[in-house]
N, C-alpha and C positions, 0 to 999 in steps of 0.2 A: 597553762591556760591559753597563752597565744599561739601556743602549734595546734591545738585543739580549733578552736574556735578560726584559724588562718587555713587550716587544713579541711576544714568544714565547708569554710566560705568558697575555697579556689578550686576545692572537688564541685560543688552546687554549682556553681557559678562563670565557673571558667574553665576548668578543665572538660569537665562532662558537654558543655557546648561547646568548644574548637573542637575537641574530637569527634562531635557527632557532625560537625558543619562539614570536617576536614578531610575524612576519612570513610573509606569505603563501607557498610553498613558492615557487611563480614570481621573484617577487620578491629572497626569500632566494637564490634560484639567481643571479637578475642582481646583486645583492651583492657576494656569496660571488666570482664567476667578476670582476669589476674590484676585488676587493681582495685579492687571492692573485699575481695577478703583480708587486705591489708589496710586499708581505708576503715572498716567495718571494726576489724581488732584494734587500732589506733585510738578509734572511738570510745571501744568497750575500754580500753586498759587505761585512757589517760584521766577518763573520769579518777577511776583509784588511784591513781597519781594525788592527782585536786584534792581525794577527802583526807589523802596519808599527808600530804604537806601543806593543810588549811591551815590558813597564817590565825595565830589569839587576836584581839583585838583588845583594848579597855573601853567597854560603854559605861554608861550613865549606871547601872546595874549593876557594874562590877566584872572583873575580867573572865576573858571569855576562853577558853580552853583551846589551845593549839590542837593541829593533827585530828587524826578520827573523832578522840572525844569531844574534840570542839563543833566535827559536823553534826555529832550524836545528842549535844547540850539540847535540850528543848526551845530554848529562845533560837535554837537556827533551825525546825524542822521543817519548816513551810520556807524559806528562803536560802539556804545550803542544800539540806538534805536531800529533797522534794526534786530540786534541777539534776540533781549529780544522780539519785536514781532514776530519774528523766534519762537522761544523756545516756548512761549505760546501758538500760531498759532496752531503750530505741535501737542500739546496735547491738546489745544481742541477739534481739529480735533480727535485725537484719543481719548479723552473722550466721547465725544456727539456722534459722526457717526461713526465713523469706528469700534471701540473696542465693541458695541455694537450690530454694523451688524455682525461683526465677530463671537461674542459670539451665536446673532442668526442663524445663517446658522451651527455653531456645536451643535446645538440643534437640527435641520431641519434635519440636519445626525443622528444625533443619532435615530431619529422617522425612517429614508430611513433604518439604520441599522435592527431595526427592522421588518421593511416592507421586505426587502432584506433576512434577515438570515446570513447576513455578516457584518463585521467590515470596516469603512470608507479606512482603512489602509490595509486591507487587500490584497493580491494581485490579480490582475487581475484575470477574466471578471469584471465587476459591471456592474449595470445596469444603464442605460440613466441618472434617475435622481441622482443619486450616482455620476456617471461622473460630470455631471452639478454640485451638491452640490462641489465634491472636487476643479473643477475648480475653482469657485466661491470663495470658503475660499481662494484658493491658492492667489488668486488676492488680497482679502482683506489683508490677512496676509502680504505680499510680501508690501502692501501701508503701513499698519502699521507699519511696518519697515522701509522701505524707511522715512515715516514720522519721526521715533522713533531716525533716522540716521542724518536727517537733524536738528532737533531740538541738538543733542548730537554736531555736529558739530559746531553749534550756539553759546552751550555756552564756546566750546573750544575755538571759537571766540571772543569772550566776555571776557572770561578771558587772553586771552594775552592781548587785548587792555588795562583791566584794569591794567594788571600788568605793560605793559610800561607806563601807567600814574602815577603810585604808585612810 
C-alpha cells in the first residue's frame, strides 16, 4: 500500500512537475513517455497485490476473511472492493489506451512539427492540423489525469478503510 499510494503521490506531485519546470520540452516528453508504462503497470499490478494479501480483521459481526475472499466478502464490497477495482481500472485504462494514444498523437506532432517548421508549443498561428494535433493531446492528457486522479483517490480511500479496521 505505501509504495502504491508514495508512488502515486511523488509521480502527481513531484516528479512530473520538476521534470517539466526542469527539462527541455523534447526531453521531458522522452521522460515522461519511458516512465508511464512502468508507473502505469506499478499501478495496475500492486492493486492485486492489496486484494491477494488483504489483512482479516474481527468486527462486531464476526471475522472477516483474509486475502481475496476477504476482498470478495459482501460486507467489504463498497469499501475494499469498489477502490481496488478503482485503482486498477484507472491504470489499465492508462496502460492499454490512453498512455499509448497519447504517446501517439506526440509523435503525430512531432512529424506536423516538422511539416510545419514550428514547435507544437510554440506560439500562435499553427496550422489546421497542428491545432487539431494539440487539441487532441490536450484531451487525452487532461483524461489521463483525471484517470491518474481518480485511481490516487481510491487508494486514499482504501487506506483509511483499512486503517479503521486495523
Amino acid at each position: 500500500y505505501g509504495t502504491l499510494l508514495g508512488s502515486q503521490i511523488f509521480q502527481s506531485f513531484v516528479n512530473g512537475i520538476v521534470a517539466y519546470r526542469s527539462l527541455p520540452r523534447p526531453q521531458f516528453a522522452t521522460l515522461q513517455t519511458a516512465l508511464f508504462p512502468i508507473y502505469f503497470s506499478m499501478q495496475t499490478a500492486l492493486p492485486v497485490v492489496l486484494a491477494l494479501t488483504y489483512p482479516g480483521a474481527s468486527t462486531l459481526a464476526g471475522r472477516v476473511t483474509s486475502g481475496l475472499g476477504g476482498v470478495l466478502e459482501e460486507s467489504n464490497r463498497w469499501n475494499v472492493l469498489l477502490p481496488l477495482v478503482v485503482m486498477a481500472g484507472t491504470s489499465v485504462a492508462n496502460l492499454v489506451a490512453v498512455g499509448p494514444a497519447t504517446t501517439r498523437i506526440m509523435r503525430e506532432r512531432k512529424h506536423q512539427e516538422t511539416r510545419d517548421g514550428k514547435k507544437s508549443y510554440d506560439p500562435a498561428p499553427h496550422s489546421k492540423e497542428m491545432e487539431q494535433l494539440n487539441q487532441r493531446f490536450g484531451i487525452m492528457h487532461g483524461v489521463s489525469s483525471l484517470l491518474n486522479m481518480a485511481g490516487l483517490l481510491a487508494t486514499m480511500w482504501y487506506g483509511v478503510v483499512l486503517a479503521e479496521r486495523l
